[in-house]
MDAnalysis code that builds the backbone (N, CA, C; Angstrom):
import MDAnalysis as mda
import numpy as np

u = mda.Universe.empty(645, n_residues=215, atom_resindex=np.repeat(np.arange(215), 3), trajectory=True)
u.add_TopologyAttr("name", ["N", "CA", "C"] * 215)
u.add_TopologyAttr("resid", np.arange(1, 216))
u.add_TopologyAttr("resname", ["UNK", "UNK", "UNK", "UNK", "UNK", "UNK", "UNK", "UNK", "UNK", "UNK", "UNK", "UNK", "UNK", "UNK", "UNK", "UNK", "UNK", "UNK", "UNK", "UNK", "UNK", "UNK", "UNK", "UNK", "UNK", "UNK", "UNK", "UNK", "UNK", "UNK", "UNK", "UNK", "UNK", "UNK", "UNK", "UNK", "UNK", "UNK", "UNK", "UNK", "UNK", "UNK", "UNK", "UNK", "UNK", "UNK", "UNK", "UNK", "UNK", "UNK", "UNK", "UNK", "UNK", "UNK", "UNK", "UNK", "UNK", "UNK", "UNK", "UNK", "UNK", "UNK", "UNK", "UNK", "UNK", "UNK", "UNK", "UNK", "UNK", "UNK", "UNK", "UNK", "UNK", "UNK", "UNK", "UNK", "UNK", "UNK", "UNK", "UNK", "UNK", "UNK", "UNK", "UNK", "UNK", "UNK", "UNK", "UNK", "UNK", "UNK", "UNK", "UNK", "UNK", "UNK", "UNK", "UNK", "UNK", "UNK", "UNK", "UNK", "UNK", "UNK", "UNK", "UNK", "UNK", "UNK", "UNK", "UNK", "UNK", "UNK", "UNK", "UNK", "UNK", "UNK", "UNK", "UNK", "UNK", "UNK", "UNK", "UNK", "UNK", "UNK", "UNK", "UNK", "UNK", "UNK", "UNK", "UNK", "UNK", "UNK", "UNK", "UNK", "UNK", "UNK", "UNK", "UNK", "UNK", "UNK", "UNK", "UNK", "UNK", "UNK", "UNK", "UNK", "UNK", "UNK", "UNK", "UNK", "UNK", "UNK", "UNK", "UNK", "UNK", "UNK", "UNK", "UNK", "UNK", "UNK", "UNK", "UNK", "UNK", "UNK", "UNK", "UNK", "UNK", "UNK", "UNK", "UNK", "UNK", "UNK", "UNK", "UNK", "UNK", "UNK", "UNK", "UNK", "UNK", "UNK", "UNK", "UNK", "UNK", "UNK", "UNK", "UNK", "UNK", "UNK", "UNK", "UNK", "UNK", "UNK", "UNK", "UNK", "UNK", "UNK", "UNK", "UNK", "UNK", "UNK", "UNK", "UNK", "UNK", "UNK", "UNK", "UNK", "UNK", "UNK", "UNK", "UNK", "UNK", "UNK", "UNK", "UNK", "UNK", "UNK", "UNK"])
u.atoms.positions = np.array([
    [-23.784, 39.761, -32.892],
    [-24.007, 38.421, -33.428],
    [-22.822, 37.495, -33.112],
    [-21.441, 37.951, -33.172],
    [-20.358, 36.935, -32.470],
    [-20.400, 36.860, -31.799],
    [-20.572, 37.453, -30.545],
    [-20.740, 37.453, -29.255],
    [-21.923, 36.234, -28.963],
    [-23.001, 36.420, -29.283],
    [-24.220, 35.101, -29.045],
    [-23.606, 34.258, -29.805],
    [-23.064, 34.329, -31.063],
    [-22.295, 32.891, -31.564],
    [-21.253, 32.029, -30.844],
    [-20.439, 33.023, -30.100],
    [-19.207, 32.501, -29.068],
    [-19.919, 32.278, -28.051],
    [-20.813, 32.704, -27.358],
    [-21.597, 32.148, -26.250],
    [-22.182, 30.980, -25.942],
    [-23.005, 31.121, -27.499],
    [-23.343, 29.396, -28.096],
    [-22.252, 27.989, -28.067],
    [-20.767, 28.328, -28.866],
    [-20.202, 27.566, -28.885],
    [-19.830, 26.925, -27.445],
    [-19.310, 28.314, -26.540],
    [-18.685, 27.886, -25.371],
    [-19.916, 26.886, -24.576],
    [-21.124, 27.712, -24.372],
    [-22.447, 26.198, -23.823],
    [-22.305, 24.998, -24.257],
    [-21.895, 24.803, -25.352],
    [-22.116, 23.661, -26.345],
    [-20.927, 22.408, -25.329],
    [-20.048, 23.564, -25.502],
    [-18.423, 22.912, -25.202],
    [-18.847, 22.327, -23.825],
    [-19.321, 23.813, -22.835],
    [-20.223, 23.077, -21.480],
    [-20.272, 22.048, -21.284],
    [-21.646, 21.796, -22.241],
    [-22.470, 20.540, -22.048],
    [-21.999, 19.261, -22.534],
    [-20.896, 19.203, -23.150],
    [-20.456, 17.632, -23.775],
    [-19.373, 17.562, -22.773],
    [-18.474, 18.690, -22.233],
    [-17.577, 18.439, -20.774],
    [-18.488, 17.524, -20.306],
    [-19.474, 18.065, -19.323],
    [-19.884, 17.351, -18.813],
    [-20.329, 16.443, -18.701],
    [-21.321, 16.122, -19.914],
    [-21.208, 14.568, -20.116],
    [-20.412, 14.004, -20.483],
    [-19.703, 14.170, -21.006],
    [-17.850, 12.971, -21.065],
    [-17.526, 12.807, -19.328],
    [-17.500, 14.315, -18.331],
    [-17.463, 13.640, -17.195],
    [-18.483, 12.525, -16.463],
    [-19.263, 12.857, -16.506],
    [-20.796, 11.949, -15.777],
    [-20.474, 10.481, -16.757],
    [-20.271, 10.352, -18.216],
    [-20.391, 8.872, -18.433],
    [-18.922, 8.346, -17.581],
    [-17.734, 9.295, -17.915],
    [-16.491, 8.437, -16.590],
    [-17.183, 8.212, -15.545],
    [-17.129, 9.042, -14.736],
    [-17.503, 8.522, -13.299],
    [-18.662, 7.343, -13.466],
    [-19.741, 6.951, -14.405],
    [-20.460, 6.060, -14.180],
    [-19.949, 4.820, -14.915],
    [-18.676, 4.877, -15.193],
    [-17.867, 3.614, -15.996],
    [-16.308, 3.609, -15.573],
    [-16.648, 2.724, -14.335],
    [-15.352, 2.748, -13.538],
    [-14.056, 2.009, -14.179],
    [-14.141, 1.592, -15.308],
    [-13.246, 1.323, -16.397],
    [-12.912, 1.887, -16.783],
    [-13.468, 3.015, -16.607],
    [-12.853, 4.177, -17.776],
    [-12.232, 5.523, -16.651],
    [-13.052, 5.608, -15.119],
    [-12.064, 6.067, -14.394],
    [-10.755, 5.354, -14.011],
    [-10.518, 3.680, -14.031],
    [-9.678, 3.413, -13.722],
    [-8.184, 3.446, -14.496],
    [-8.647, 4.063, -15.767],
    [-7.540, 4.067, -16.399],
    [-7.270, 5.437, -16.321],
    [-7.939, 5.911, -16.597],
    [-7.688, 7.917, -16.333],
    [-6.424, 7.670, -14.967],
    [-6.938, 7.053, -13.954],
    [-6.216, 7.185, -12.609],
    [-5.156, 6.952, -12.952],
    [-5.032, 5.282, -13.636],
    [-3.846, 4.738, -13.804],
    [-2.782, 5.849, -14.786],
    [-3.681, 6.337, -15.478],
    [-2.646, 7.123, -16.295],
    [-2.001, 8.587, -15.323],
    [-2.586, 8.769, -14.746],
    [-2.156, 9.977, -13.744],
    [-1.067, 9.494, -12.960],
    [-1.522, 7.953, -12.154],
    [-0.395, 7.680, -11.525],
    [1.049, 7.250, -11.931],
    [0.651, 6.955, -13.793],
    [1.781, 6.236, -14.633],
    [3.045, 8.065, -14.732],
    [2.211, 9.125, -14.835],
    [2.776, 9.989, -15.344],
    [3.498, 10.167, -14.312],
    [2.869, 10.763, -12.707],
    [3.617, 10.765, -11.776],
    [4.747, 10.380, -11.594],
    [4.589, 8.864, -11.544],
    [6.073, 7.816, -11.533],
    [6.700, 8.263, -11.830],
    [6.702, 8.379, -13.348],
    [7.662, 8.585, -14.483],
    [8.536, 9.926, -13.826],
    [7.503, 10.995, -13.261],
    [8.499, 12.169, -13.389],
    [9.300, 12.000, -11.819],
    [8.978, 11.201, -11.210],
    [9.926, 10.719, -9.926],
    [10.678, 9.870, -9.806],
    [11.739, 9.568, -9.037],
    [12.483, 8.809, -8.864],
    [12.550, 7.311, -7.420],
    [11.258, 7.638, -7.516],
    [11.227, 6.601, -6.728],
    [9.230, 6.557, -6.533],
    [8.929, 5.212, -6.380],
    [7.482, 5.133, -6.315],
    [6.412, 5.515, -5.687],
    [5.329, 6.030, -6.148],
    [4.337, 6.480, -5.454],
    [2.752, 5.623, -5.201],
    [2.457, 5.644, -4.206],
    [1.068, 4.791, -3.954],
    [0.323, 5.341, -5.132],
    [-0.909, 4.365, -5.585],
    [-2.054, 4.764, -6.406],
    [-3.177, 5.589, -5.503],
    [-4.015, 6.038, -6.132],
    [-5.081, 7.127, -5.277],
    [-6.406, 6.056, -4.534],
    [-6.586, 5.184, -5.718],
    [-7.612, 4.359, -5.240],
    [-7.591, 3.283, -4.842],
    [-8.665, 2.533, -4.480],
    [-8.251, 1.372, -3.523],
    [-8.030, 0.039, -4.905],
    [-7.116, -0.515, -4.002],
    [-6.383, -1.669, -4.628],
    [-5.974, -2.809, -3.976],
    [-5.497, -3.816, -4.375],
    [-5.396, -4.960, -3.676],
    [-3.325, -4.759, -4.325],
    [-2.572, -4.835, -3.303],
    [-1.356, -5.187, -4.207],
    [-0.659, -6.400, -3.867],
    [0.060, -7.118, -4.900],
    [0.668, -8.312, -4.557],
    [2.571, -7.751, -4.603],
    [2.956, -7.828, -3.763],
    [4.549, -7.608, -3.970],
    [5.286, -8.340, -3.760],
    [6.096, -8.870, -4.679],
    [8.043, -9.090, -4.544],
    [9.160, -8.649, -4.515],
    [10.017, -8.807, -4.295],
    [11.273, -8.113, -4.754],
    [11.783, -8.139, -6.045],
    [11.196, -9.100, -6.814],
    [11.297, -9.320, -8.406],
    [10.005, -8.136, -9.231],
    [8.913, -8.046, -8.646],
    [7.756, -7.348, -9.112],
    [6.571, -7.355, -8.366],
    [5.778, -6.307, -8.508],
    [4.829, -5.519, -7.716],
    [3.446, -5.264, -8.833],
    [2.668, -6.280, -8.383],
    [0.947, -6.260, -9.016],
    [0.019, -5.524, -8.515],
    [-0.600, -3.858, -9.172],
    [-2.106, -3.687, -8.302],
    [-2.723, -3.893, -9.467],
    [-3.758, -4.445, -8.512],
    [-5.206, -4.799, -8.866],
    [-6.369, -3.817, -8.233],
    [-6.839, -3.103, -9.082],
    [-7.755, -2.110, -8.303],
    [-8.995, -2.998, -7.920],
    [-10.204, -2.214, -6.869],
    [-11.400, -2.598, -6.674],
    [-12.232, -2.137, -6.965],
    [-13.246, -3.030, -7.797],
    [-14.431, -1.577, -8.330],
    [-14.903, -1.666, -6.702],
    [-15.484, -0.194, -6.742],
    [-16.873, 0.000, -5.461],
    [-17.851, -1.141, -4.697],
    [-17.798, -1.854, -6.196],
    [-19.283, -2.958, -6.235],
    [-18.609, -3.992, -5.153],
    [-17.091, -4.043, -4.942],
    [-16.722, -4.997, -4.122],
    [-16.022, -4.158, -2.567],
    [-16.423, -3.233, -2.616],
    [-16.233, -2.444, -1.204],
    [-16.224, -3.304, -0.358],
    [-17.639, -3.613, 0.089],
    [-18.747, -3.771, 1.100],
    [-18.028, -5.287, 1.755],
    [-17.360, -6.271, 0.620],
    [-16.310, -7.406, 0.672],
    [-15.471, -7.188, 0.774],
    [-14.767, -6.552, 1.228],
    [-13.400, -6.819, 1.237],
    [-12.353, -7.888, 1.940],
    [-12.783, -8.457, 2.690],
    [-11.972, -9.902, 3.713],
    [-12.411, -11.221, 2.495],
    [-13.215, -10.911, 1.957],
    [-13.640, -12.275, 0.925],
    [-12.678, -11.739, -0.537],
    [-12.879, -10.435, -0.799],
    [-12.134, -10.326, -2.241],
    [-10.211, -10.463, -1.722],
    [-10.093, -10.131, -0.274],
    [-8.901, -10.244, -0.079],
    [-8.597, -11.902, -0.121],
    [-9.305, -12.378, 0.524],
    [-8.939, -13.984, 0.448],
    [-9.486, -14.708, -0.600],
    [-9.849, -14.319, -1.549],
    [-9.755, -15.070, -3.017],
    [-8.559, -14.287, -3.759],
    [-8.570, -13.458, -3.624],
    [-7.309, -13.225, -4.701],
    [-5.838, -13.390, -4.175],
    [-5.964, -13.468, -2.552],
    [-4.575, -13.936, -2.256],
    [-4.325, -15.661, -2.609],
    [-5.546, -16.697, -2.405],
    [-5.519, -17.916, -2.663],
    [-5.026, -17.890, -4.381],
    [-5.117, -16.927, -5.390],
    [-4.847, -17.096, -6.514],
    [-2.910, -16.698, -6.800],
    [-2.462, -16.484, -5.355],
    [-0.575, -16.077, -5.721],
    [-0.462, -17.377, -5.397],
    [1.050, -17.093, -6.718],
    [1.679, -18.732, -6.257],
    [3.345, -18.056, -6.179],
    [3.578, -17.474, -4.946],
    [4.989, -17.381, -4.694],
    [5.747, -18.284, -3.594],
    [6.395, -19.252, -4.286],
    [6.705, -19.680, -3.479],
    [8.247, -19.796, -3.090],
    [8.433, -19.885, -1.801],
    [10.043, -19.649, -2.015],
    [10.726, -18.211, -1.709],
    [10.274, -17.370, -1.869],
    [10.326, -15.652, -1.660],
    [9.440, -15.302, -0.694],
    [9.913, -13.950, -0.435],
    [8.801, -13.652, 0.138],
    [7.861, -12.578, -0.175],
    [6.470, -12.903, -0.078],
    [5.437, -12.019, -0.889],
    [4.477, -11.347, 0.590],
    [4.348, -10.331, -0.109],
    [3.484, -9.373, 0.671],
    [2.203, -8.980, 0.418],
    [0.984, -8.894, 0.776],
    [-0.322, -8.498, 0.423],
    [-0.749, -7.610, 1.052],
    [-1.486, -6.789, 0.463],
    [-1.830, -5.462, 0.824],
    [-3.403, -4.863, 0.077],
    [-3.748, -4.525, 0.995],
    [-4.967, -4.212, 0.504],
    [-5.217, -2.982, 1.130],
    [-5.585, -1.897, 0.450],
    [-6.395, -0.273, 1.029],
    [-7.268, 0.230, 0.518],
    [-8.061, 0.732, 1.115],
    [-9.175, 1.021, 0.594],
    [-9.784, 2.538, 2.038],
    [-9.135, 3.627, 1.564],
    [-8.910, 5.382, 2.032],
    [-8.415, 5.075, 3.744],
    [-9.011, 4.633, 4.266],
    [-8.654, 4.797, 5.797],
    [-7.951, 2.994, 6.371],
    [-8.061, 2.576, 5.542],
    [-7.834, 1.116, 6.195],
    [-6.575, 0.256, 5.175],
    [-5.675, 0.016, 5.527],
    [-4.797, -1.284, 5.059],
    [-4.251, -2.400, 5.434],
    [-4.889, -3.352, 4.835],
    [-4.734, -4.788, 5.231],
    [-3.117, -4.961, 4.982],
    [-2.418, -5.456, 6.069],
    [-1.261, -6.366, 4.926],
    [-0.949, -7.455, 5.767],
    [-0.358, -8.357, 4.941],
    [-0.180, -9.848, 5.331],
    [1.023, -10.278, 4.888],
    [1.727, -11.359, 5.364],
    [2.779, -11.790, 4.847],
    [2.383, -12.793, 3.983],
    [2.392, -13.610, 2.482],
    [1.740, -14.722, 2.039],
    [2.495, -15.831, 2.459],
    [1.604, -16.965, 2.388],
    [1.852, -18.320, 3.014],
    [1.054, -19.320, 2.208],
    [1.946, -19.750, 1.003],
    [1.778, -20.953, 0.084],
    [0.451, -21.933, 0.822],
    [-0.900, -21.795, 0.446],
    [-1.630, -22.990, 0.969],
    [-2.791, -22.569, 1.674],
    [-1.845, -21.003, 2.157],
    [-3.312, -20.478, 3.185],
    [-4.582, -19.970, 2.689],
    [-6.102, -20.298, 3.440],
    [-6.854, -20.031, 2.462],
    [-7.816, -18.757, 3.906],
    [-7.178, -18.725, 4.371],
    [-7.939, -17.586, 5.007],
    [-7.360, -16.771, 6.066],
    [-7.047, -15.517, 5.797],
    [-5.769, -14.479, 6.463],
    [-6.964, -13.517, 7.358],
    [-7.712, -14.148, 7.651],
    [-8.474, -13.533, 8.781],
    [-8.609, -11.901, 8.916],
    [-9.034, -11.393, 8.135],
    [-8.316, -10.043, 7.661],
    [-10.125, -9.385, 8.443],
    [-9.397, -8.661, 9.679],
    [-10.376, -7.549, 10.153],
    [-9.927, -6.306, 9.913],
    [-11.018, -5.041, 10.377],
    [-10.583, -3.665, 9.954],
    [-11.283, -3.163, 11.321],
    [-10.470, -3.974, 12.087],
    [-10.452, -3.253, 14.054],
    [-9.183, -2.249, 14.180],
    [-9.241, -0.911, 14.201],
    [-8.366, -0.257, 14.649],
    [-7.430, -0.853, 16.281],
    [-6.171, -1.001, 16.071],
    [-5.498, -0.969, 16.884],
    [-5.265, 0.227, 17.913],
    [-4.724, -0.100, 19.586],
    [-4.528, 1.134, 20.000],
    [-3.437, 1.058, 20.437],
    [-2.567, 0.317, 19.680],
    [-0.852, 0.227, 19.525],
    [-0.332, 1.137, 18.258],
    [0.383, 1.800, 18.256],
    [1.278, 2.590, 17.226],
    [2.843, 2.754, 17.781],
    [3.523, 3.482, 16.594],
    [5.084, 3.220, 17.042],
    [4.712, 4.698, 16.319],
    [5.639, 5.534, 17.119],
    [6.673, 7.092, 17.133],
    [7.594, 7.061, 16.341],
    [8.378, 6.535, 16.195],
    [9.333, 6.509, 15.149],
    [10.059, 4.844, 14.759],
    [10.753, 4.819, 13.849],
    [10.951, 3.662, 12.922],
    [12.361, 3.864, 11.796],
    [13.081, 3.934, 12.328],
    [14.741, 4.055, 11.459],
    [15.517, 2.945, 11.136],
    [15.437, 3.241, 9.931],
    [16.510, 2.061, 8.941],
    [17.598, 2.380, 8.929],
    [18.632, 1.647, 9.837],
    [20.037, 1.491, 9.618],
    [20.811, 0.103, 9.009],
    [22.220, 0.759, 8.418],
    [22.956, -0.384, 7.727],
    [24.174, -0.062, 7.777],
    [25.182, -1.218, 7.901],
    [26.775, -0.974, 8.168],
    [27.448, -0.083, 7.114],
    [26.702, -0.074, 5.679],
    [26.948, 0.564, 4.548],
    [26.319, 2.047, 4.289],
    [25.623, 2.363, 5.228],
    [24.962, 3.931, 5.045],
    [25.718, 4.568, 6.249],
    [25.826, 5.907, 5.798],
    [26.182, 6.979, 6.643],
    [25.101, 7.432, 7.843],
    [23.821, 7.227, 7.047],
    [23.186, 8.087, 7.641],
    [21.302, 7.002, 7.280],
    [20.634, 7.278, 8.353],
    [19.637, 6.596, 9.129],
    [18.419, 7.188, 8.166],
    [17.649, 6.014, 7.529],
    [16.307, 6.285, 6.932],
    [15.233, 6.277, 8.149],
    [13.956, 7.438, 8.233],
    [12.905, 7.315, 8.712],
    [11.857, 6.779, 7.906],
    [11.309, 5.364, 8.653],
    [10.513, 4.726, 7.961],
    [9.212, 5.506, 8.105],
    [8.384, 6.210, 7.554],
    [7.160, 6.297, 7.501],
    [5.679, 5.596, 7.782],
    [5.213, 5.513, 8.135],
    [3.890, 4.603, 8.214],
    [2.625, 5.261, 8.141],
    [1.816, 4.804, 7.386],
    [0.082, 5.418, 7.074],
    [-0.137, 4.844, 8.534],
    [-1.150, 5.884, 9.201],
    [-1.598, 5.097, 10.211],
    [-2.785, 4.588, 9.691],
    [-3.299, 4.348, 8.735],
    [-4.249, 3.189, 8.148],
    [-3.728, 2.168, 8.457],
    [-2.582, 1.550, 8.727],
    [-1.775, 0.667, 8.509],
    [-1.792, -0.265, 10.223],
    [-2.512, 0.545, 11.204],
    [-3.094, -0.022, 12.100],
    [-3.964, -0.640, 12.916],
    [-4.000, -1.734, 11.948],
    [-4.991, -2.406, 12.375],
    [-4.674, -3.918, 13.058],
    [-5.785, -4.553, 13.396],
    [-5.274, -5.529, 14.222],
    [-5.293, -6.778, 13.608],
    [-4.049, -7.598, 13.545],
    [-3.986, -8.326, 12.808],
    [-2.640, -8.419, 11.311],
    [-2.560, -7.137, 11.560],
    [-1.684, -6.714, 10.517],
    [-0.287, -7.489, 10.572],
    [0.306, -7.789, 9.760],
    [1.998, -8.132, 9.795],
    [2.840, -6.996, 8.484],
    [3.310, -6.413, 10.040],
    [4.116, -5.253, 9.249],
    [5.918, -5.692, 9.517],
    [6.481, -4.813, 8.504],
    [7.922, -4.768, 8.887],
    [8.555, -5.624, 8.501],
    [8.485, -6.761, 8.251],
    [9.427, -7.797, 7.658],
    [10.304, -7.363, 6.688],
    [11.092, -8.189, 6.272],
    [12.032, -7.363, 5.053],
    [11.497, -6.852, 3.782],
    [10.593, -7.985, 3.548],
    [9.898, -7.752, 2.103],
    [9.037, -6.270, 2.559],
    [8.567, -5.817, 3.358],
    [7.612, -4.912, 3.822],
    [8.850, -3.598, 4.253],
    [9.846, -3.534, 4.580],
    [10.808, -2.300, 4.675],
    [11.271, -2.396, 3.197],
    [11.827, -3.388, 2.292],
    [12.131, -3.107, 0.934],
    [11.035, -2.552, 0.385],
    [10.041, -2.945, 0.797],
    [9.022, -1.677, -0.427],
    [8.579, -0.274, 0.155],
    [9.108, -0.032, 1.236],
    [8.566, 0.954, 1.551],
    [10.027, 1.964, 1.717],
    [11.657, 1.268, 0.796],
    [12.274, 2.228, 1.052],
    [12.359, 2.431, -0.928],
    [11.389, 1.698, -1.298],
    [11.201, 1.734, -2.613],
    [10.356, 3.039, -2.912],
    [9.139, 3.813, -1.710],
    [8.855, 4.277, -1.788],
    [8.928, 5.632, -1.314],
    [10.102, 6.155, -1.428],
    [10.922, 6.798, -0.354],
    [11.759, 7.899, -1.045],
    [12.136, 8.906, -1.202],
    [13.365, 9.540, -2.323],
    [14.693, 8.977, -1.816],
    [15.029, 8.795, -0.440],
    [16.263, 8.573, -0.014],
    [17.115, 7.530, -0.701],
    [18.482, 7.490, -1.140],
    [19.389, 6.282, -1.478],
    [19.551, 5.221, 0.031],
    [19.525, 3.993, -0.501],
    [19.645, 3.548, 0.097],
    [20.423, 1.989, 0.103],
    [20.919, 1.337, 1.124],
    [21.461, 0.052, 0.651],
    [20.779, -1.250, 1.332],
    [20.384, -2.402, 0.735],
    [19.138, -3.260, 1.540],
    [19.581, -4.996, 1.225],
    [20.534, -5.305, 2.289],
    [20.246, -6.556, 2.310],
    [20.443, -7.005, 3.814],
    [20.550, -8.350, 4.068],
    [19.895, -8.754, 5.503],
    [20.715, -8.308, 6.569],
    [22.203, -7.279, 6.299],
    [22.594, -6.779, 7.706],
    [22.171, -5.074, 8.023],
    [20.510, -5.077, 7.386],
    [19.969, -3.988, 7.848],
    [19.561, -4.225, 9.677],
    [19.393, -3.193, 10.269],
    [18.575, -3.117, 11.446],
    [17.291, -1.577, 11.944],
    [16.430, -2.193, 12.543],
    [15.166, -1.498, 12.650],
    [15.595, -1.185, 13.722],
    [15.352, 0.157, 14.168],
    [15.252, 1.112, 15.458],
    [13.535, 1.519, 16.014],
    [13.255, 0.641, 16.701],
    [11.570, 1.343, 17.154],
    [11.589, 1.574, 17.985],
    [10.442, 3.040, 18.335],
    [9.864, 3.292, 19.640],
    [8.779, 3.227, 18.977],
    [8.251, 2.248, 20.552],
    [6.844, 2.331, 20.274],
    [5.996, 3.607, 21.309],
    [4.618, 4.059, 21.368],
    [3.936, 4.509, 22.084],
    [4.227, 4.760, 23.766],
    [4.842, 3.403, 23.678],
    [5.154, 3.969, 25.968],
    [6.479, 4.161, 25.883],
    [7.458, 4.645, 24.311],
    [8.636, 5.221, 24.575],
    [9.606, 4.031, 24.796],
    [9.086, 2.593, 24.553],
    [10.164, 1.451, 25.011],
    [11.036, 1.356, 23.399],
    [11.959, 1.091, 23.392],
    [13.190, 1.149, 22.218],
    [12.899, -0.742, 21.550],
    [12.713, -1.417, 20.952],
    [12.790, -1.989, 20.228],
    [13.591, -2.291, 18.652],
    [14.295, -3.660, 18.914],
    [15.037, -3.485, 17.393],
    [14.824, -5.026, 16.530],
    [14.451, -4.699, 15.204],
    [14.286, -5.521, 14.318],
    [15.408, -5.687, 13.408],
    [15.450, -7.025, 12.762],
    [16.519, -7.403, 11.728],
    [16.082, -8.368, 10.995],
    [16.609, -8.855, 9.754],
    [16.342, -9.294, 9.041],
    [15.298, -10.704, 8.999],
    [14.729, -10.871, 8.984],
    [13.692, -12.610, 9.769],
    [13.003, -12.315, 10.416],
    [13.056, -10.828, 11.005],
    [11.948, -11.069, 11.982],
    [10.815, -9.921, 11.214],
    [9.329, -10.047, 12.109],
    [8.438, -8.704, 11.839],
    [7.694, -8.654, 13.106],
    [6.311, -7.583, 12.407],
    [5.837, -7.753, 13.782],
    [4.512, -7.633, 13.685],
    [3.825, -8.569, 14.225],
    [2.382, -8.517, 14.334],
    [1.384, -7.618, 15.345],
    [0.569, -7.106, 14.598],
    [-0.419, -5.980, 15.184],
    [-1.431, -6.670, 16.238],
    [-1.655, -6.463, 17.561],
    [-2.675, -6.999, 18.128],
    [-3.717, -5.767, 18.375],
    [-4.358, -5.890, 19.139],
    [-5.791, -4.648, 19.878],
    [-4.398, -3.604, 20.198],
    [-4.359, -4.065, 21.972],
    [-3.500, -3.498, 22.667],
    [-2.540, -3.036, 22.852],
    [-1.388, -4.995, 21.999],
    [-0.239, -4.920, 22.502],
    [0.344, -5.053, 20.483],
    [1.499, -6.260, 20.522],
    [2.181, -5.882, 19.477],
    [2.866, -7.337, 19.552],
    [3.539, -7.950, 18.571],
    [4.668, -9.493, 18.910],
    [5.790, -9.367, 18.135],
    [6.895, -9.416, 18.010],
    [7.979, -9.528, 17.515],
    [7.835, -11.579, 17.139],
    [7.663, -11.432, 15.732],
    [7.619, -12.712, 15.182],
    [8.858, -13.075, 14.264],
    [9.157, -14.541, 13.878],
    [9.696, -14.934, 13.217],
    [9.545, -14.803, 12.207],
    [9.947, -14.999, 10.812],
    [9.174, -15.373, 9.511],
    [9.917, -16.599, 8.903],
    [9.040, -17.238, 7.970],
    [9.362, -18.555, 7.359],
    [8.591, -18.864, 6.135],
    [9.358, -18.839, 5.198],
    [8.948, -19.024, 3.875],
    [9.097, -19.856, 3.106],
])
């Protein structure tokens, strides 16, 4: 008789698991905080920041860093939800970064006070860079910048300062970051390229541009 009584209970237990799971997943409010709380704990036990799991739109400064997740329902949009919610930053004066991912693809942009449409496609590029090292007169020793290759797409503006400060934000290494850093690239045909503070670089199909920036 305990035995079918403990059998009973444990089914019981079963069946309300599972529906507590099935109503989350069908109330993406309620997965989005589960996430958020996973990714809050993470943080906490690291020392330096970690991406969220799901797709998000992020707004960054060097003062502070906004995600905004996406429900599903706005997948299918994404160049329209990217360009309404970038028309809603008002940084002006600094420089702000936009970013948008969603599993295989990340938009990012440099923001530009006024602009109302960042032309944002999700054409894979067939430009990439091999390696990417952060040096400074004040470090001993040379950070490897990392890159998602989601992060290649065409159109993209990567690398600028605001865009190496967050990504040595996301990094375990110590590090020291103001404008007499310099970028070490190889790109794909092995040619050496170097970046510094003002400049970035824009993603084309093929090729690639070493741009100015102006804020």
């Amino acid at each position: 008789m305990i035995g079918l009584y403990l059998m009973h209970v444990y089914t019981i237990i079963q069946i309300n698991l599972y529906r507590f799971w099935m109503y989350c997943l069908e109330n993406s409010l309620i997965v989005y905080w589960i996430r958020c709380l996973i990714h809050e704990v993470k943080t906490r036990t690291l020392k330096y920041k970690i991406e969220p799991t799901y797709s998000y739109m992020c707004i960054w400064t060097a003062e502070k860093e906004l995600y905004i997740p996406i429900d599903p329902v706005f997948l299918p949009h994404l160049a329209g939800t990217f360009n309404i919610l970038a028309n809603g930053v008002n940084a002006a004066r600094i420089e702000c970064i936009l970013l948008l991912r969603d599993v295989d693809k990340i938009v990012s942009r440099i923001f530009i006070q006024g602009k109302k449409d960042y032309g944002v496609e999700f054409e894979k590029s067939r430009k990439h860079f091999l390696s990417i090292e952060y040096t400074h007169p004040d470090m001993a020793k040379r950070i490897v910048i990392e890159l998602d290759p989601a992060i290649y797409l065409v159109g993209n503006e990567i690398l600028s300062s605001g865009f190496i400060l967050r990504c040595l934000q996301y990094q375990p290494e110590k590090y020291v970051f103001d404008d007499r850093y310099v970028l070490s690239i190889m790109d794909s045909k092995i040619k050496m390229v170097t970046l510094t503070a003002g400049e970035y670089i824009l993603i084309g199909r093929t090729e690639y541009e070493k741009k100015g920036i102006k804020i």
